[in-house]
N, C-alpha and C positions, 0 to 999 in steps of 0.2 A: 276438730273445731278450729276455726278460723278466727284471730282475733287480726286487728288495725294496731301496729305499735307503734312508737316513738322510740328513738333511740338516744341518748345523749350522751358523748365520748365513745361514740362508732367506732372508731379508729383504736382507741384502748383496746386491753387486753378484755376486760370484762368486755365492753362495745362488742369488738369482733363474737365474741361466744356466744354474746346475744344473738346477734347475725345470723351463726350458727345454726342457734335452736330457731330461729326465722325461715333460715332456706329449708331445714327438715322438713318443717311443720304448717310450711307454706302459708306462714301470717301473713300480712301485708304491715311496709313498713310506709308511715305516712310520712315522719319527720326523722330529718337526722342532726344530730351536731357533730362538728369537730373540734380540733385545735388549729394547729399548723398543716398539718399533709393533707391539702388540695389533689394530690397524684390518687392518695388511696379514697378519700374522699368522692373521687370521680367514680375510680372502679366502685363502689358500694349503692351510689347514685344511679349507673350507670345500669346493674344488675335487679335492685329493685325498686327503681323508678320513684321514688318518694313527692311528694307537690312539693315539697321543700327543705333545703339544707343552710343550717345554719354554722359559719365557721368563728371561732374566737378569735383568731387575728385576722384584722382587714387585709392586711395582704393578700393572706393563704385564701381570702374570700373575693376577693379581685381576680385571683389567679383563677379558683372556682367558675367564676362567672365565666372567663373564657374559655377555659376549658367545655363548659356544658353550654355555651352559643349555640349548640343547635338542638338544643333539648326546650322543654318549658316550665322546668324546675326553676325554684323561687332561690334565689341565694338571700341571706339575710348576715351581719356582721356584727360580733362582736356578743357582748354579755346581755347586752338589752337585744339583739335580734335573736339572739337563743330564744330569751322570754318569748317573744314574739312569737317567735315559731310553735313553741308548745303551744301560746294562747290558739292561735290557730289552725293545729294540728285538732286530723277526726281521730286521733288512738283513741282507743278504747284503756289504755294502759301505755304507762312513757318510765321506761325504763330508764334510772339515773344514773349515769355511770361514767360523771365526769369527776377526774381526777383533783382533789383536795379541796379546799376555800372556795375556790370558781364555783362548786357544785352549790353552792346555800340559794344565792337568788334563783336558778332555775328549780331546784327542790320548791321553794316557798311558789313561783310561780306554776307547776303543774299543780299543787295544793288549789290556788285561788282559780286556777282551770275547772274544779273539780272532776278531774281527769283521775284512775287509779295509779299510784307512787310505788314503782317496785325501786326501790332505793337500795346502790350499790356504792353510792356517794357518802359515804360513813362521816366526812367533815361534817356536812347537814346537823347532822346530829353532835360533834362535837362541839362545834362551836357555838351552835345557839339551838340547844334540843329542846329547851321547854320553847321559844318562839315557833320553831318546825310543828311541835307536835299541839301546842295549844292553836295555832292555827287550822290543822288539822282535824281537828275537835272541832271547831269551830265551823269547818267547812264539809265535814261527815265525809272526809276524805279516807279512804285505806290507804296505809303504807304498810307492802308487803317488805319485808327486808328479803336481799337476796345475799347478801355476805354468810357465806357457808354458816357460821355459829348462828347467825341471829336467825335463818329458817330452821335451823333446826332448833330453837326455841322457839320457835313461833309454834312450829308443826306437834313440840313437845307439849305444850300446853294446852294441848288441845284434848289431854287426857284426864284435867280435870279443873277445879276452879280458880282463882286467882288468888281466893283468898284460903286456897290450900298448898298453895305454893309455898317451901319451908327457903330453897336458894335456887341461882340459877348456874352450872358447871360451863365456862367457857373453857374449850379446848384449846390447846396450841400444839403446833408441829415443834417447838420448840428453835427451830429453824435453822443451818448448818452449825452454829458455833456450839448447839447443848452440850452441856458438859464441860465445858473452857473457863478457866477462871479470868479474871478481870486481867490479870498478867498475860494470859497468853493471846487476849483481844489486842494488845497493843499490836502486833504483828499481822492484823488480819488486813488482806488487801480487797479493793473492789474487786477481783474478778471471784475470789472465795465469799465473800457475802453474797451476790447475784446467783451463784450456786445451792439455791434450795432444794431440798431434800423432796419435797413431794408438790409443789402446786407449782403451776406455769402462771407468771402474773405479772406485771408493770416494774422495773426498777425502781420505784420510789416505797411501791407497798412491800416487794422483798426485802430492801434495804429494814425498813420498819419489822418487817416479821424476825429479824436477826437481833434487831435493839432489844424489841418486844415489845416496842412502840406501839405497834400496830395494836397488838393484844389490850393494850391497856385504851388504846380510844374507843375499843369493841366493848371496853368496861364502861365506859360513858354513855357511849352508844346505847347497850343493853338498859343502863338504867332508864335513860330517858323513852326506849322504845315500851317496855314493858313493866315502868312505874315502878321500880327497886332500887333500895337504896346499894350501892356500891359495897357494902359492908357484907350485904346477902350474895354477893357472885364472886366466886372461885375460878380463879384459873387452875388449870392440870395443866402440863406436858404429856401430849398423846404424837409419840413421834410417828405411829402408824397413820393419821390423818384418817382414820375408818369411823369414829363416834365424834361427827357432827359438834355437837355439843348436849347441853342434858337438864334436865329440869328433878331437884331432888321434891317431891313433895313431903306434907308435915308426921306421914305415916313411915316416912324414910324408903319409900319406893323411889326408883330412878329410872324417868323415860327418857330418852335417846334416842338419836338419830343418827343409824348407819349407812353407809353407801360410800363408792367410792369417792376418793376425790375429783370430783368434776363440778366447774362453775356453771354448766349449763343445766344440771338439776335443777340447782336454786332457780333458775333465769327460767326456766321452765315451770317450776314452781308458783312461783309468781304470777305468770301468767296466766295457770290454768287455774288457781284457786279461787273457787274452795273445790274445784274438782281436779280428781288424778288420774292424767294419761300414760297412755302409753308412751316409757323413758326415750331416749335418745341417747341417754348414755350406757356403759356396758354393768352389767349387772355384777352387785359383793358376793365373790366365791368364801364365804368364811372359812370353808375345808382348807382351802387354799390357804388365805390369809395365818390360819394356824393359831396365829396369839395376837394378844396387844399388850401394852404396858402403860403404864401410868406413873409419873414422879411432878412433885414441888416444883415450879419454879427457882431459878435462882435470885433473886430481886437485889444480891451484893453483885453479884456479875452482872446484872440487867436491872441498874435501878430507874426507868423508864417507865416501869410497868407503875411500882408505887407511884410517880410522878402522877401519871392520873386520876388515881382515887382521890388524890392531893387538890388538884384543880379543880375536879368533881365536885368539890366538900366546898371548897371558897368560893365558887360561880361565877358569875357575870360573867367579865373577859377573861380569865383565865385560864379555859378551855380552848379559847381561842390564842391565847400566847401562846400554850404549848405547841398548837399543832402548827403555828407559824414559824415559832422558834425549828420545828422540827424540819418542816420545806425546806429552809435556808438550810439548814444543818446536812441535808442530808444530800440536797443539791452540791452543798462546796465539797460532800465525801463523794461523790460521784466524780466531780470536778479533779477530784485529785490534790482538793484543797487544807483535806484536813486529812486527820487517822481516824478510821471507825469509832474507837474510844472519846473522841472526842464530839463524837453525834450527841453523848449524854451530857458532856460538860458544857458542850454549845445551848442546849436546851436548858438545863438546871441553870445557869447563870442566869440567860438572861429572863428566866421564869422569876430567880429570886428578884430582879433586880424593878422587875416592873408589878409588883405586889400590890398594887392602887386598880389592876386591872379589875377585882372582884367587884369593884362599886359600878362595873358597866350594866347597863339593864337594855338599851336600846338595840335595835341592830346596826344603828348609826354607830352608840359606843363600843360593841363588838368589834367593828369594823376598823377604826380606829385603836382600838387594844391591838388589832389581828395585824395593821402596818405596822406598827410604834415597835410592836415586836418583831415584825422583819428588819427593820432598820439594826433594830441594839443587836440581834442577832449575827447580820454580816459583818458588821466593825469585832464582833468575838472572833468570826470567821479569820480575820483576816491575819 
């Protein structure tokens, strides 16, 4: 079955996988987005011919335009011709899969498209989940999630009601550092955080998978996707990456979702639902696999994760300060700016320090929370 997609952060690592399960399955891609790389940008253009591509920076979108002078693909620039381009993109489905904050206005804009949301843009949801999803509601929009945990609660729910649902089990790979105490994170360099134990992904979401960042905005995420409060979802460390995540019901049975690790399930998932094709990806030898294991988080070596529930609980903007406090934070550790250890201190500072953010309701005051917090954040940086 053929669908028409849309692609948003082509060039990403999630973008490309979509691609992926696109050149298998021989979708048609109508629209693309990028950031900066106009060079790959072309080649994706070039291969599946889309009516249009929209870049984030004008430059990188200038440089597009000439590049494709002899094509009759539409270039468009910037955050508003992203919008644009969804509004007039034919998908039948627009996969979001751009990287941090950027991703909100295009999320909200495939919504009022009433286009279907397979959303890989987990910000969306951090920083203004009740706005994403009561709009949502509002516009009988689906948003499929494609982030490994939340399909496979999605797909686990599907085994019985909502109102027998007793918690919801997110996993973690726990990510290279498990098992290291706060002591011995001081000494961990960028090229050992970049080294993750099982999934292929972007430097900014590995970086987070190692804090445990990541894990805890999948707590926000979850609640706002499937209407639970933070109190009902459990993290495990599952350093095998084989059980998805998991839905405990109130008679204490537990559905789950095993397969390997591969982002193109989910992305495949997504698109074929509510029907299931034939994979693309390679199939769970369990004989093989042999065992799995399961342990606690550490939340004194990784207090990041409880930073969440934290923001979670107080609202407005302070989902949004964390996860900008975070960018910054994790950009200056990339940079070479700071020490890993200090991704948590950069965040928890200027999280305490800007506590007025919970009275935001707007997405104007979001927005404003979500600067105000990049600002205090780089001066900690520095």
């Amino acid at each position: 079955m053929n669908n028409t997609l849309a692609i948003l952060g082509a060039t990403g690592s999630v973008g490309l996988q979509a691609l992926e399960v696109a050149r298998a399955r021989k979708h048609n891609v109508d629209f693309i987005s990028a950031g900066r790389n106009s060079a790959l940008a072309e080649r994706i253009a070039r291969e599946f011919k889309p009516t249009a591509v929209a870049m984030a920076d004008l430059r990188a979108a200038n440089e597009l335009k000439f590049r494709l002078r002899d094509t009759s693909v539409r270039i468009y620039a910037g955050e508003s011709g992203i919008c644009e381009g969804v509004k007039q993109s034919k998908a039948d489905t627009v996969i979001n899969a751009i990287l941090g904050s950027a991703g909100l206005s295009p999320t909200l804009s495939v919504i009022d498209s009433g286009k279907r949301l397979a959303l890989a843009n987990k910000e969306s949801l951090v920083i203004a989940g009740e706005i994403v999803m009561s709009r949502a509601r509002e516009k009988g929009v689906e948003i499929i999630p494609v982030d490994s945990e939340h399909s496979a609660i999605f797909q686990s729910l599907k085994a019985g009601n909502r109102s027998e649902v007793k918690k919801l089990i997110l996993t973690a790979s726990g990510g290279p550092f498990y098992g290291k105490s706060r002591a011995e994170l001081e000494r961990i360099t960028v090229a050992d955080t970049l080294a993750h134990p099982t999934w292929k992904m972007g430097k900014k979401i590995t970086v987070d998978s190692a804090t445990l960042m990541n894990k805890g905005f999948e707590i926000i995420e979850a609640a706002h996707l499937f209407s639970i409060s933070p109190d009902k979802i459990d993290v495990v460390i599952h350093r095998e990456s084989i059980l998805h995540s998991a839905v405990e019901y109130v008679d204490n049975s537990i559905i789950g979702e095993f397969s390997v690790p591969d982002m193109r399930m989910c992305v495949q998932y997504a698109i074929d639902y509510p029907n299931r094709l034939e994979g693309i990806g390679a199939p769970l030898d369990l004989v093989a696999l042999g065992k799995m294991t399961f342990a606690r988080p550490d939340t004194d070596a990784f207090p990041l994760l409880q930073m969440a529930k934290r923001a979670f609980f107080e609202g407005g903007g302070c989902p949004a300060v964390l996860n900008a406090a975070d960018e910054v934070a994790v950009e200056a550790f990339l940079a070479g700016k700071i020490s890993f250890t200090d991704i948590a201190r950069v965040v928890i500072k200027t999280y305490e320090l800007l506590h007025g953010a919970r009275y935001a309701r707007t997405p104007e005051e979001i927005v404003a929370s979500d600067r105000e917090a990049r600002k205090v954040a780089k001066e900690y940086t520095k």
